[in-house]
N, CA, C and O atoms as a Maestro MAE file, in Angstrom:
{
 s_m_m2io_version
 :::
 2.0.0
}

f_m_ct {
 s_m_title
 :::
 protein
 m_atom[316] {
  # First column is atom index #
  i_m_mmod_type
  r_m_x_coord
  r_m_y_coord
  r_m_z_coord
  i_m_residue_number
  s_m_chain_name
  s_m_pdb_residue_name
  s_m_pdb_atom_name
  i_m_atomic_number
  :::
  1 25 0.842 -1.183 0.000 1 A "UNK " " N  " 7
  2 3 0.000 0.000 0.000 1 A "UNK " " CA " 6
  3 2 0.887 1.247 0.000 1 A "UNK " " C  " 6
  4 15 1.923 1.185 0.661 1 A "UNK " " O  " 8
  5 25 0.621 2.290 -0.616 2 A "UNK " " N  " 7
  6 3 1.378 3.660 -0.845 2 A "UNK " " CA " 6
  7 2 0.499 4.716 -0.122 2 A "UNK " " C  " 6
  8 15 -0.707 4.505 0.007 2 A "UNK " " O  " 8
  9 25 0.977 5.649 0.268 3 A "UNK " " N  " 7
  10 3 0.400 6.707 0.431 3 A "UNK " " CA " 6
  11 2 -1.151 7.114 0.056 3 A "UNK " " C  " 6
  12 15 -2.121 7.301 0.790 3 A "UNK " " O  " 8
  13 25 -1.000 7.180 -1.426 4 A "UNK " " N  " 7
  14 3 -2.093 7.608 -2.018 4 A "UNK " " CA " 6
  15 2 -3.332 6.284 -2.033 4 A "UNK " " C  " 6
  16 15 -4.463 6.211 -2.514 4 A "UNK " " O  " 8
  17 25 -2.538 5.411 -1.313 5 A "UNK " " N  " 7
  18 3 -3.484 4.285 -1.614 5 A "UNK " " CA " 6
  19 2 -4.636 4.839 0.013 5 A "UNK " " C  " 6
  20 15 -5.645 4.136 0.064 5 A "UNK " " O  " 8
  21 25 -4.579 5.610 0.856 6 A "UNK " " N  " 7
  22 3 -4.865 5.556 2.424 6 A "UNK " " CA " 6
  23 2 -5.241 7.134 2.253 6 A "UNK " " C  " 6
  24 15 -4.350 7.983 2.256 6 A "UNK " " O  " 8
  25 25 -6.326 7.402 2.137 7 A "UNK " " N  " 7
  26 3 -6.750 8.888 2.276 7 A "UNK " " CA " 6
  27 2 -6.207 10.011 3.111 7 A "UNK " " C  " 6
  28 15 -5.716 11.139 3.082 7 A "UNK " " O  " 8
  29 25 -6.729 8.662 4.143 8 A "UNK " " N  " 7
  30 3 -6.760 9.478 5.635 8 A "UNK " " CA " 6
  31 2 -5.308 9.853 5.746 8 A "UNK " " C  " 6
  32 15 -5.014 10.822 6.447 8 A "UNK " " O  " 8
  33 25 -4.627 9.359 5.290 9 A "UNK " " N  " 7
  34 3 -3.071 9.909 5.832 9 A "UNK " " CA " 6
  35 2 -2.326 10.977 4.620 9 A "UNK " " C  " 6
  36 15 -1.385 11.750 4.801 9 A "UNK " " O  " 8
  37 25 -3.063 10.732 3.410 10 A "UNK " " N  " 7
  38 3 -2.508 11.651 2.252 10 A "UNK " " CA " 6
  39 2 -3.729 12.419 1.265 10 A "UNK " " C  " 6
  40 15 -3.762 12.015 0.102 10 A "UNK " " O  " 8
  41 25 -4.571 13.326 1.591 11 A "UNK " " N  " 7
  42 3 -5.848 13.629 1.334 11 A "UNK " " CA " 6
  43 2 -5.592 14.199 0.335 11 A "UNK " " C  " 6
  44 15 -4.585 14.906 0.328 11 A "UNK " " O  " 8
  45 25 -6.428 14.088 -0.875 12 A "UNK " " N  " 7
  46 3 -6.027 14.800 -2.110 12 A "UNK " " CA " 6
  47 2 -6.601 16.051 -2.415 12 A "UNK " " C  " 6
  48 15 -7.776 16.120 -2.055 12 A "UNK " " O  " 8
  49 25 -6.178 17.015 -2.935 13 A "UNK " " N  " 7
  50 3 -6.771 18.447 -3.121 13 A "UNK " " CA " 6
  51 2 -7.159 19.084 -1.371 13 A "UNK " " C  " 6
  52 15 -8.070 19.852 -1.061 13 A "UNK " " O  " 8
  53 25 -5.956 18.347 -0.327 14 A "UNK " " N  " 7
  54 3 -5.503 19.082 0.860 14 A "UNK " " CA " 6
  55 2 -6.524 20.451 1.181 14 A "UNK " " C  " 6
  56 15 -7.511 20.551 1.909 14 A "UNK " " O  " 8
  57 25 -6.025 21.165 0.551 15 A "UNK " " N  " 7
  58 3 -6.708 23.038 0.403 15 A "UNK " " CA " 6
  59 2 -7.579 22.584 0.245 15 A "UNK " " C  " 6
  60 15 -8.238 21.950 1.068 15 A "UNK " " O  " 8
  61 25 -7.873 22.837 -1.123 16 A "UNK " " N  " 7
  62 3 -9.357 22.836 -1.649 16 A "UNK " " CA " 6
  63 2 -10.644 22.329 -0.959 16 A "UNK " " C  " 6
  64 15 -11.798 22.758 -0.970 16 A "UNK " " O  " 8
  65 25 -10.046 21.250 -0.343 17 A "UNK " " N  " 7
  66 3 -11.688 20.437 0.599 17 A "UNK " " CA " 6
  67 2 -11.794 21.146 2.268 17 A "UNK " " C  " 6
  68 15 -12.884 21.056 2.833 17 A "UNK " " O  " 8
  69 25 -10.868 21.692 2.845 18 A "UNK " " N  " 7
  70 3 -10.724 22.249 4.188 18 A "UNK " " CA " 6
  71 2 -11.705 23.414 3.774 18 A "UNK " " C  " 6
  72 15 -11.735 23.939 2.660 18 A "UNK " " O  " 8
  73 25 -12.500 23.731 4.849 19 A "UNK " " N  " 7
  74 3 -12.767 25.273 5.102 19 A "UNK " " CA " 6
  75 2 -11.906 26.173 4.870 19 A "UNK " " C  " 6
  76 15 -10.755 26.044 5.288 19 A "UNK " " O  " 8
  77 25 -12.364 27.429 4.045 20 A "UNK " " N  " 7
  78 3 -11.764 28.550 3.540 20 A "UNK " " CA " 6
  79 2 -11.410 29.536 4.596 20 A "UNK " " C  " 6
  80 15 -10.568 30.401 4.356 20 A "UNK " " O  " 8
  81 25 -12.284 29.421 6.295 21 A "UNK " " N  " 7
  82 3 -11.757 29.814 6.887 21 A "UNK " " CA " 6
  83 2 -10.319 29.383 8.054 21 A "UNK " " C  " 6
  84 15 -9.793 29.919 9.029 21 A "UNK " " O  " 8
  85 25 -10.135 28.196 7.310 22 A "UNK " " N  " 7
  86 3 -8.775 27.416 8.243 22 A "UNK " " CA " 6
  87 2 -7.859 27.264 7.271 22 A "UNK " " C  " 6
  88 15 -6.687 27.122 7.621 22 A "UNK " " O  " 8
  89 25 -8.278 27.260 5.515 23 A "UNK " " N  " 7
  90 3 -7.226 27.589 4.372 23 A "UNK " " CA " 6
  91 2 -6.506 28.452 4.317 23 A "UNK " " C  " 6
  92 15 -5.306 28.287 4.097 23 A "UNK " " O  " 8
  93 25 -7.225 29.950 4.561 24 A "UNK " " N  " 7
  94 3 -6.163 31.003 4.118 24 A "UNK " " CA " 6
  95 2 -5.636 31.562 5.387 24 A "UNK " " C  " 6
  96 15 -5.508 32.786 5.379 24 A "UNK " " O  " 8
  97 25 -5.292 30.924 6.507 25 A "UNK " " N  " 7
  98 3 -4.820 31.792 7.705 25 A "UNK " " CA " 6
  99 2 -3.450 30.440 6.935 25 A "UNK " " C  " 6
  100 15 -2.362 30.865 6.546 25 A "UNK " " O  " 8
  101 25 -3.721 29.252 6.872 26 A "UNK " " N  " 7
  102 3 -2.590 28.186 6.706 26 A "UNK " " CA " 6
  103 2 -1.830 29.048 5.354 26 A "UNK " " C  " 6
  104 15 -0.694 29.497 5.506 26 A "UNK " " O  " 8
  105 25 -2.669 29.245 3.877 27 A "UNK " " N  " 7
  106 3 -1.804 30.028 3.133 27 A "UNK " " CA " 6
  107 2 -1.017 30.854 3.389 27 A "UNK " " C  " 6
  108 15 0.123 30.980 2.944 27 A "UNK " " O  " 8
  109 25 -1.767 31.706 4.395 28 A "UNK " " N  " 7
  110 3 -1.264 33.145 4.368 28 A "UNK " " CA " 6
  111 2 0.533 32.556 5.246 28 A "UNK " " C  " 6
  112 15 1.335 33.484 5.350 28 A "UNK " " O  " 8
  113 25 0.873 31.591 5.618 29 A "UNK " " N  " 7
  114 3 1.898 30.739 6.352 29 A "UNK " " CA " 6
  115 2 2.753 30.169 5.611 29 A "UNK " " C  " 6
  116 15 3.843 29.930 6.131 29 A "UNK " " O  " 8
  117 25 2.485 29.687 3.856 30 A "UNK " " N  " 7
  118 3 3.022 29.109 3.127 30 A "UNK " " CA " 6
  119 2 4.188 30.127 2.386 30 A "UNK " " C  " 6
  120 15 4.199 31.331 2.129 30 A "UNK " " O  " 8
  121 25 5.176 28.992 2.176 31 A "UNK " " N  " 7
  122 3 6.491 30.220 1.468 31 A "UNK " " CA " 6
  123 2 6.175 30.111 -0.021 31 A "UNK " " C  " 6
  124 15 5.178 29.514 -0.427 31 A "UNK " " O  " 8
  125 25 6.847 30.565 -0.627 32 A "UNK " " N  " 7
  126 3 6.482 30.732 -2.415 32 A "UNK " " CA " 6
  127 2 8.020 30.106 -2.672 32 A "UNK " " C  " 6
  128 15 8.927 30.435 -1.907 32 A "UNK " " O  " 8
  129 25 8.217 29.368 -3.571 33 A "UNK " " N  " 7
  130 3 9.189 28.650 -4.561 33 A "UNK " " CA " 6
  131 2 8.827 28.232 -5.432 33 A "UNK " " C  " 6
  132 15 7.845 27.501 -5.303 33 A "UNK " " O  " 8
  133 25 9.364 28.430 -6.753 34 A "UNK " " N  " 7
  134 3 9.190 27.907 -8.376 34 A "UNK " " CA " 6
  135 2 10.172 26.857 -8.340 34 A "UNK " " C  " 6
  136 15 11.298 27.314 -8.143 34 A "UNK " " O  " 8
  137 25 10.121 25.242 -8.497 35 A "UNK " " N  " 7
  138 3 11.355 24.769 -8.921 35 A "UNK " " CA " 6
  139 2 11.118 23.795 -10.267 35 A "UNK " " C  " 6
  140 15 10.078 23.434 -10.818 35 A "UNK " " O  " 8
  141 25 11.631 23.696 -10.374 36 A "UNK " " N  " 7
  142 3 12.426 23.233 -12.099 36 A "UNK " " CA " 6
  143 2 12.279 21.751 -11.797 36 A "UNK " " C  " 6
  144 15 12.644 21.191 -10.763 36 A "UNK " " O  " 8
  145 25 11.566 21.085 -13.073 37 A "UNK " " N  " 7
  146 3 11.685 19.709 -12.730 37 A "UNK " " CA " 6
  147 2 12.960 18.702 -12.405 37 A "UNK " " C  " 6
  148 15 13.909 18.844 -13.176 37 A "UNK " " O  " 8
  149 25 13.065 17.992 -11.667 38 A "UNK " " N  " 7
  150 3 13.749 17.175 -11.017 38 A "UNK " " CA " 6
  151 2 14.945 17.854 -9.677 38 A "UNK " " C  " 6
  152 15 15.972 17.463 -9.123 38 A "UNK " " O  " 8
  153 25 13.978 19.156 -9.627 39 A "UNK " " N  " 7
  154 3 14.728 19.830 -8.349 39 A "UNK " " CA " 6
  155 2 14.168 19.624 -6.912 39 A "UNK " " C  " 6
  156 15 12.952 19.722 -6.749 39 A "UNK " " O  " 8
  157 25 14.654 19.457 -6.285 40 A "UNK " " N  " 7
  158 3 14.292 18.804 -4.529 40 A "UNK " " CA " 6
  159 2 13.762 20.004 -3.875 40 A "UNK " " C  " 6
  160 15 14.249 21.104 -4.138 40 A "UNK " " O  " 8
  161 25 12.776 19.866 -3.021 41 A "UNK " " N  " 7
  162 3 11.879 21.141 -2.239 41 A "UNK " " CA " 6
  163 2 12.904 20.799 -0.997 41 A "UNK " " C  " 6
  164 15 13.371 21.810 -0.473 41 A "UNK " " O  " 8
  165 25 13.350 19.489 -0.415 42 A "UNK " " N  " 7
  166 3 13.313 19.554 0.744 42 A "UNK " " CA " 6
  167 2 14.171 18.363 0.707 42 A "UNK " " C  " 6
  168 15 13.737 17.531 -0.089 42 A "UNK " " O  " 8
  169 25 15.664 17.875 1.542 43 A "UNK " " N  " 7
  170 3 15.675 16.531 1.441 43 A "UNK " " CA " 6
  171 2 16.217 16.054 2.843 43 A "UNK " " C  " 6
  172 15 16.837 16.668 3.712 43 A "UNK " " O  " 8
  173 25 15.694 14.512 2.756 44 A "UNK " " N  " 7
  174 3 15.550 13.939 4.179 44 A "UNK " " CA " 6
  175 2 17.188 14.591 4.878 44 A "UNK " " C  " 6
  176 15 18.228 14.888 4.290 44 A "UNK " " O  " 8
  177 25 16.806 14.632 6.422 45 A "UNK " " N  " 7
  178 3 17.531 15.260 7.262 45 A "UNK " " CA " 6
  179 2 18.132 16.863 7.155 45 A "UNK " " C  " 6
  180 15 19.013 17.307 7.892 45 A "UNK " " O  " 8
  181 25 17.578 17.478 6.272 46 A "UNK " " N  " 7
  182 3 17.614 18.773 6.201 46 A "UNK " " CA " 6
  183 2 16.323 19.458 7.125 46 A "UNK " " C  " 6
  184 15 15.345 18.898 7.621 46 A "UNK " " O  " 8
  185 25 16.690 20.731 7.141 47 A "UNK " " N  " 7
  186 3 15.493 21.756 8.315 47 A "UNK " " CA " 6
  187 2 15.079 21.784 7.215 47 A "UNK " " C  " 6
  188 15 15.673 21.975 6.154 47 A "UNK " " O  " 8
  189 25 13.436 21.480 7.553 48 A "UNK " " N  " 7
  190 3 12.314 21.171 7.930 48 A "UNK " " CA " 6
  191 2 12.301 23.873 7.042 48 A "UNK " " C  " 6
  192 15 12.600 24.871 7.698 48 A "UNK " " O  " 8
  193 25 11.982 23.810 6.030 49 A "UNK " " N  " 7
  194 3 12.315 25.374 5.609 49 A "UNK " " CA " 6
  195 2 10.710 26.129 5.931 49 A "UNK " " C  " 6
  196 15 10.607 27.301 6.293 49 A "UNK " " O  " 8
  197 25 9.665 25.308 5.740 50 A "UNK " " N  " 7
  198 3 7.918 26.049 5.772 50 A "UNK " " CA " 6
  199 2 7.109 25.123 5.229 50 A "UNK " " C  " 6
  200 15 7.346 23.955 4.920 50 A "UNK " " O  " 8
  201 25 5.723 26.028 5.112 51 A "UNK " " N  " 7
  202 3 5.068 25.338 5.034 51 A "UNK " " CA " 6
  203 2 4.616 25.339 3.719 51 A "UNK " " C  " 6
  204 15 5.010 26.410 3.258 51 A "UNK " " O  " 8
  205 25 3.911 24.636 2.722 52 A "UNK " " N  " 7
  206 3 4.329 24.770 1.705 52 A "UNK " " CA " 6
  207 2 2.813 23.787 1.159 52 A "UNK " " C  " 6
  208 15 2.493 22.688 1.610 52 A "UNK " " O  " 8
  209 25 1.807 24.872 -0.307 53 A "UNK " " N  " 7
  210 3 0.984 24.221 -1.069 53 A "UNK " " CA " 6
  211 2 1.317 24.237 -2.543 53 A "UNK " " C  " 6
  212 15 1.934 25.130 -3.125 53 A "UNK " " O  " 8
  213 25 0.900 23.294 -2.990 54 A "UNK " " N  " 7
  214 3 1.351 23.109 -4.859 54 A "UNK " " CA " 6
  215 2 0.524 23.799 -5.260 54 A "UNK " " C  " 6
  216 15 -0.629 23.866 -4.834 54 A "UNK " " O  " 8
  217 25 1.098 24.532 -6.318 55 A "UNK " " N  " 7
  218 3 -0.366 25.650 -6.680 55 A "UNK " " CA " 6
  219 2 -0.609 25.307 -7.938 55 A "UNK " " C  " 6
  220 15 -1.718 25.621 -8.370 55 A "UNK " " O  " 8
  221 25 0.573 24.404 -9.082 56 A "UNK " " N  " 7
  222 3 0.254 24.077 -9.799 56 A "UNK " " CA " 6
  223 2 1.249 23.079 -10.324 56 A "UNK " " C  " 6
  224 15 2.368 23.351 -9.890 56 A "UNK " " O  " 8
  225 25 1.239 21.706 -11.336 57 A "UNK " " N  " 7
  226 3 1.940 20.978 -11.072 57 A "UNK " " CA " 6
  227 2 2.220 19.735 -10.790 57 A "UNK " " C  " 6
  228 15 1.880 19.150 -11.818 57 A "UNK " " O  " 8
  229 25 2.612 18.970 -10.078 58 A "UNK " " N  " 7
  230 3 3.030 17.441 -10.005 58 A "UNK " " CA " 6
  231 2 4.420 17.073 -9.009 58 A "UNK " " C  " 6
  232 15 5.518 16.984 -9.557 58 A "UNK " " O  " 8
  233 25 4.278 16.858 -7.437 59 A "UNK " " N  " 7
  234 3 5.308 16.630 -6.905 59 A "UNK " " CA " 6
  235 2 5.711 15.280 -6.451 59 A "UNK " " C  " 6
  236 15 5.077 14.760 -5.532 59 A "UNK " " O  " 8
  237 25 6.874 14.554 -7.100 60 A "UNK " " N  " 7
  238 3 6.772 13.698 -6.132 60 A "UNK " " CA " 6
  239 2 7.493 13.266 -5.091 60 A "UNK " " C  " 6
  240 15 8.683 13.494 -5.309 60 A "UNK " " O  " 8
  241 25 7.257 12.580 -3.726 61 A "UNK " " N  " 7
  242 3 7.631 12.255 -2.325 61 A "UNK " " CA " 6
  243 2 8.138 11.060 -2.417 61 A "UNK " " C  " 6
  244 15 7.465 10.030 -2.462 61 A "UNK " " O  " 8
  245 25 9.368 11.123 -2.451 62 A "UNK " " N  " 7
  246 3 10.165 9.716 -2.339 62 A "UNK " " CA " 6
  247 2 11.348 9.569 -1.420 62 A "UNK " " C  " 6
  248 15 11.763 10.377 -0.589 62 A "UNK " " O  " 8
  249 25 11.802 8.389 -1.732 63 A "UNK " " N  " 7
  250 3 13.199 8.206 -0.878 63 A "UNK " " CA " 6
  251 2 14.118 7.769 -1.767 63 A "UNK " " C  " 6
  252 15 13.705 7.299 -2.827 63 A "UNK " " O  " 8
  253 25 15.728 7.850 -1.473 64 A "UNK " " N  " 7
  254 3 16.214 6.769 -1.528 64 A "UNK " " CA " 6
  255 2 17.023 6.071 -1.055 64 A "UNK " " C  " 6
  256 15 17.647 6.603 -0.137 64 A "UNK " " O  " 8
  257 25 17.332 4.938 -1.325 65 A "UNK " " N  " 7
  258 3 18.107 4.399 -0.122 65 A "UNK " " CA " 6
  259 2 18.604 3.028 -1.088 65 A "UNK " " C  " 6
  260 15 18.042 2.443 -2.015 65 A "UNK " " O  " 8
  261 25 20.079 2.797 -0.324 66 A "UNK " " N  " 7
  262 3 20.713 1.328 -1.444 66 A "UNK " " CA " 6
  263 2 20.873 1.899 -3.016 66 A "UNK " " C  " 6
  264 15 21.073 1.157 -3.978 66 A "UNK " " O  " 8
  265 25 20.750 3.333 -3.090 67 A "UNK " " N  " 7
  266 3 20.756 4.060 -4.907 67 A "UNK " " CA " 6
  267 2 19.695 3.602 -5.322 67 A "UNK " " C  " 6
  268 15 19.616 3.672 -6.549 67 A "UNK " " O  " 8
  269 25 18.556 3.014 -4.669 68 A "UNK " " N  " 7
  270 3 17.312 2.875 -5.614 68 A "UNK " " CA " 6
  271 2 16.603 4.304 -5.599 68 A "UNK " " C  " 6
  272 15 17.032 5.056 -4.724 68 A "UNK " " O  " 8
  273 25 15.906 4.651 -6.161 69 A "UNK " " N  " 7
  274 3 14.861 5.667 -6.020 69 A "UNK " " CA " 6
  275 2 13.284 4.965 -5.103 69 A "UNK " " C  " 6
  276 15 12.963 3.777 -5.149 69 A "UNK " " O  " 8
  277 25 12.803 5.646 -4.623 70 A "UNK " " N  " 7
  278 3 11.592 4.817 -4.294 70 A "UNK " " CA " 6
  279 2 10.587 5.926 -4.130 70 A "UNK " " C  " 6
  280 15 10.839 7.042 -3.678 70 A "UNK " " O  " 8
  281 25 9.427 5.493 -4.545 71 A "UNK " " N  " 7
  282 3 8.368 7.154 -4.885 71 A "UNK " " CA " 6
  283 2 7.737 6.673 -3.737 71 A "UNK " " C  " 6
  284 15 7.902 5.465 -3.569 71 A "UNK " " O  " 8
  285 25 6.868 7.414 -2.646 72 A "UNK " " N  " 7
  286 3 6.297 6.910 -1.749 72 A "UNK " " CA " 6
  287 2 4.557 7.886 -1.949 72 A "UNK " " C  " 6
  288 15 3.684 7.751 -1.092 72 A "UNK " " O  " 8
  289 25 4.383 8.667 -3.016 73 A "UNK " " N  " 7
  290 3 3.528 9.303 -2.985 73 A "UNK " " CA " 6
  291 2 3.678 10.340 -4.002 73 A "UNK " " C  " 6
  292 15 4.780 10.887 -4.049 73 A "UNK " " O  " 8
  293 25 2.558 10.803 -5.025 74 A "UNK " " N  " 7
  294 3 2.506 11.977 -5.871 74 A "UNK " " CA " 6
  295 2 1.913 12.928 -4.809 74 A "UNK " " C  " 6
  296 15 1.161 12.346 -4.027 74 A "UNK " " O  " 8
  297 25 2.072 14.266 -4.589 75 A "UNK " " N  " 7
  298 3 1.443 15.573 -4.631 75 A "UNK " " CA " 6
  299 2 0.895 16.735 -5.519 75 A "UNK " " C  " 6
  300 15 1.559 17.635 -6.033 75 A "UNK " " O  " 8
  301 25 -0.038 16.595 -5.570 76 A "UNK " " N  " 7
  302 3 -0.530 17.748 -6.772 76 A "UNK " " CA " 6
  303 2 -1.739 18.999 -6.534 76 A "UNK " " C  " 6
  304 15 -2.662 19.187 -5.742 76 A "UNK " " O  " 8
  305 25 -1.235 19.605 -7.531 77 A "UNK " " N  " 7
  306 3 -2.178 21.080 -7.111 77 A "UNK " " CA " 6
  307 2 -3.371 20.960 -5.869 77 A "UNK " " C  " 6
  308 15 -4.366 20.271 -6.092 77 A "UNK " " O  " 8
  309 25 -3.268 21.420 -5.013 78 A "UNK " " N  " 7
  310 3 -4.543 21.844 -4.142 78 A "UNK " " CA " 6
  311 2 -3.889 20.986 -2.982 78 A "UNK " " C  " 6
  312 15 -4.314 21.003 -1.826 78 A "UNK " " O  " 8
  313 25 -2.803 20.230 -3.416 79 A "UNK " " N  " 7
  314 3 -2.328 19.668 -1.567 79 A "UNK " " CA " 6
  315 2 -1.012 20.822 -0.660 79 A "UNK " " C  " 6
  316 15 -0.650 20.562 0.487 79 A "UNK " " O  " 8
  :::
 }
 m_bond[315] {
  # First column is bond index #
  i_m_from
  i_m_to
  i_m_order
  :::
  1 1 2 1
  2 2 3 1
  3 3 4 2
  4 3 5 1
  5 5 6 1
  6 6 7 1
  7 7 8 2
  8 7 9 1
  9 9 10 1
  10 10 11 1
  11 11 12 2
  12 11 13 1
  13 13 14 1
  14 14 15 1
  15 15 16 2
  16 15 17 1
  17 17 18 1
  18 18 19 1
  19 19 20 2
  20 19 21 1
  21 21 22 1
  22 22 23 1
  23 23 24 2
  24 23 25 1
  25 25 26 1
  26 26 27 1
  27 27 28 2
  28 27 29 1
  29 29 30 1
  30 30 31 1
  31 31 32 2
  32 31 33 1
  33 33 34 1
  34 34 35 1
  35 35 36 2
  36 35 37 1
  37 37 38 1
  38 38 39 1
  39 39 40 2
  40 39 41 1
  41 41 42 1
  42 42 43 1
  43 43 44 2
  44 43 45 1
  45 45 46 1
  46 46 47 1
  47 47 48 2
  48 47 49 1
  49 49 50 1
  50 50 51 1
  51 51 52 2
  52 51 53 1
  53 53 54 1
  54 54 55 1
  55 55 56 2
  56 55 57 1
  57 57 58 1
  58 58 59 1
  59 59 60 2
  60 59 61 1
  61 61 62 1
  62 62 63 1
  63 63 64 2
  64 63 65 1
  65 65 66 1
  66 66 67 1
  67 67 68 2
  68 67 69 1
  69 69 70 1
  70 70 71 1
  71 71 72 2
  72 71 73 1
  73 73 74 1
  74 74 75 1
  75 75 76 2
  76 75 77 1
  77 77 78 1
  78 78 79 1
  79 79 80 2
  80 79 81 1
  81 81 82 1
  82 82 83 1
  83 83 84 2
  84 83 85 1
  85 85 86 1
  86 86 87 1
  87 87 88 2
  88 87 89 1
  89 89 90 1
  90 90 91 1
  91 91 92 2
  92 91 93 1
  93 93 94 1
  94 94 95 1
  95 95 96 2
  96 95 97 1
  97 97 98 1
  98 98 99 1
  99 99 100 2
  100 99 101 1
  101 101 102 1
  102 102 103 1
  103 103 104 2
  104 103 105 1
  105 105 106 1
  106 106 107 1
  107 107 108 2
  108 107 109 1
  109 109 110 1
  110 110 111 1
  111 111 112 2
  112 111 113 1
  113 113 114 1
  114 114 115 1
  115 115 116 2
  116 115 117 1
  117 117 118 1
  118 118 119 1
  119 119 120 2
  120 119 121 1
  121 121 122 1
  122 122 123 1
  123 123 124 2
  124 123 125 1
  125 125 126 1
  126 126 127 1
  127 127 128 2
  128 127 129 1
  129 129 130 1
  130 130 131 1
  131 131 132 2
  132 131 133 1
  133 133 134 1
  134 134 135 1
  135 135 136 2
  136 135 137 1
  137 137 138 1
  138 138 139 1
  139 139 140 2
  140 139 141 1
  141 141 142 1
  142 142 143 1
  143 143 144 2
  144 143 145 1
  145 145 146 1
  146 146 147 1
  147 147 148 2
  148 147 149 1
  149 149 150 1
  150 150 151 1
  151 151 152 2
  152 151 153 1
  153 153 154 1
  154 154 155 1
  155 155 156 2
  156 155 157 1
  157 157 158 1
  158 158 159 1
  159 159 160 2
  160 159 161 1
  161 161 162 1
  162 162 163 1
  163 163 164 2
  164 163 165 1
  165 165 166 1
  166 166 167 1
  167 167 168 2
  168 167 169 1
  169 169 170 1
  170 170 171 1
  171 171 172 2
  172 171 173 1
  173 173 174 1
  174 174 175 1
  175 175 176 2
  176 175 177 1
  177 177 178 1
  178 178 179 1
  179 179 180 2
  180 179 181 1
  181 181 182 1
  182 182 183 1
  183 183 184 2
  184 183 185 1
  185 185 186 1
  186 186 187 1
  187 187 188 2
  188 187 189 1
  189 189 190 1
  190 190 191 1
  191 191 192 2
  192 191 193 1
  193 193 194 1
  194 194 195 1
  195 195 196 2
  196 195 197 1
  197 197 198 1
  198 198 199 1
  199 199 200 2
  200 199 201 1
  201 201 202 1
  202 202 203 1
  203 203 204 2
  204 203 205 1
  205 205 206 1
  206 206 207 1
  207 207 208 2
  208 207 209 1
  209 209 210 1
  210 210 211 1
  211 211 212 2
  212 211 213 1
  213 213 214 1
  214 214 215 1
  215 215 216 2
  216 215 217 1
  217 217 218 1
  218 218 219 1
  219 219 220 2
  220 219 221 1
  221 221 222 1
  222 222 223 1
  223 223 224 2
  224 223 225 1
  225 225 226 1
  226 226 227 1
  227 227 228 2
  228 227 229 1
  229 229 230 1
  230 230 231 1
  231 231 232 2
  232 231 233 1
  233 233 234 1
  234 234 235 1
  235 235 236 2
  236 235 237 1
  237 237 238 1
  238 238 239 1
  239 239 240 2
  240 239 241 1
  241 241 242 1
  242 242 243 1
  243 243 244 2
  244 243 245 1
  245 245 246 1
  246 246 247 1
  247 247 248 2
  248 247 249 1
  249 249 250 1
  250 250 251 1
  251 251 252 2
  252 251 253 1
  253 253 254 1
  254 254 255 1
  255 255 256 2
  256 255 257 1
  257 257 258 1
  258 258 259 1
  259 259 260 2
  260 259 261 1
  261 261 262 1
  262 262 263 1
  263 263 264 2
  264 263 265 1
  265 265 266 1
  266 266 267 1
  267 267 268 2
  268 267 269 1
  269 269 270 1
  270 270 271 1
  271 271 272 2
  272 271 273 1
  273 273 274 1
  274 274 275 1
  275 275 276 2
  276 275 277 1
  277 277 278 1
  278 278 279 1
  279 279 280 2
  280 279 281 1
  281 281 282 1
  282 282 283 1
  283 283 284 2
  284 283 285 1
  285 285 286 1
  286 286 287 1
  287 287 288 2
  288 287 289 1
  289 289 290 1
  290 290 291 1
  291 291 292 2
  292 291 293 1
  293 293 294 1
  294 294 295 1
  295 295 296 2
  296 295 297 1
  297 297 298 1
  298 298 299 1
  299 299 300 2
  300 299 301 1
  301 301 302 1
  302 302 303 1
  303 303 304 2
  304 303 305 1
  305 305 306 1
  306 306 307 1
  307 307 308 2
  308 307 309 1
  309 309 310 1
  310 310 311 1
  311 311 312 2
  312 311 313 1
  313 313 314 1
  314 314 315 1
  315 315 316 2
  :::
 }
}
């Protein structure tokens, strides 16, 4: 089972389904970054930089480990 396979733990369109009044106090919290495909937002054991929604796009959440790649989850617009 993956991520996206379990709602409850990876909810899709995040924003979009929450109340608009508990969305934009969380936006108004989010940092802004453009990155370039196959560029890293964040990588394991690094600080933890903000909080952060896809506004448009395709991210994906993986690991790796042993040089494999391993995807553990897509993120996309509205999470």
């Amino acid at each position: 089972m993956t991520l996206t396979d379990a709602p409850a733990l990876f909810p899709a369109n995040w924003f979009r389904e929450m109340p608009a009044a508990f969305a934009e106090p969380l936006r108004a919290l989010a940092l802004r970054r453009s990155l370039k495909a196959g560029e890293y937002l964040y990588r394991m054991g690094g600080a933890a930089e903000g909080f952060y929604e896809i506004i448009s796009g395709r991210m994906r959440l993986g690991a790796t480990r042993g040089g494999r790649d391993y995807t553990i989850a897509y993120a996309n617009a509205g999470d």
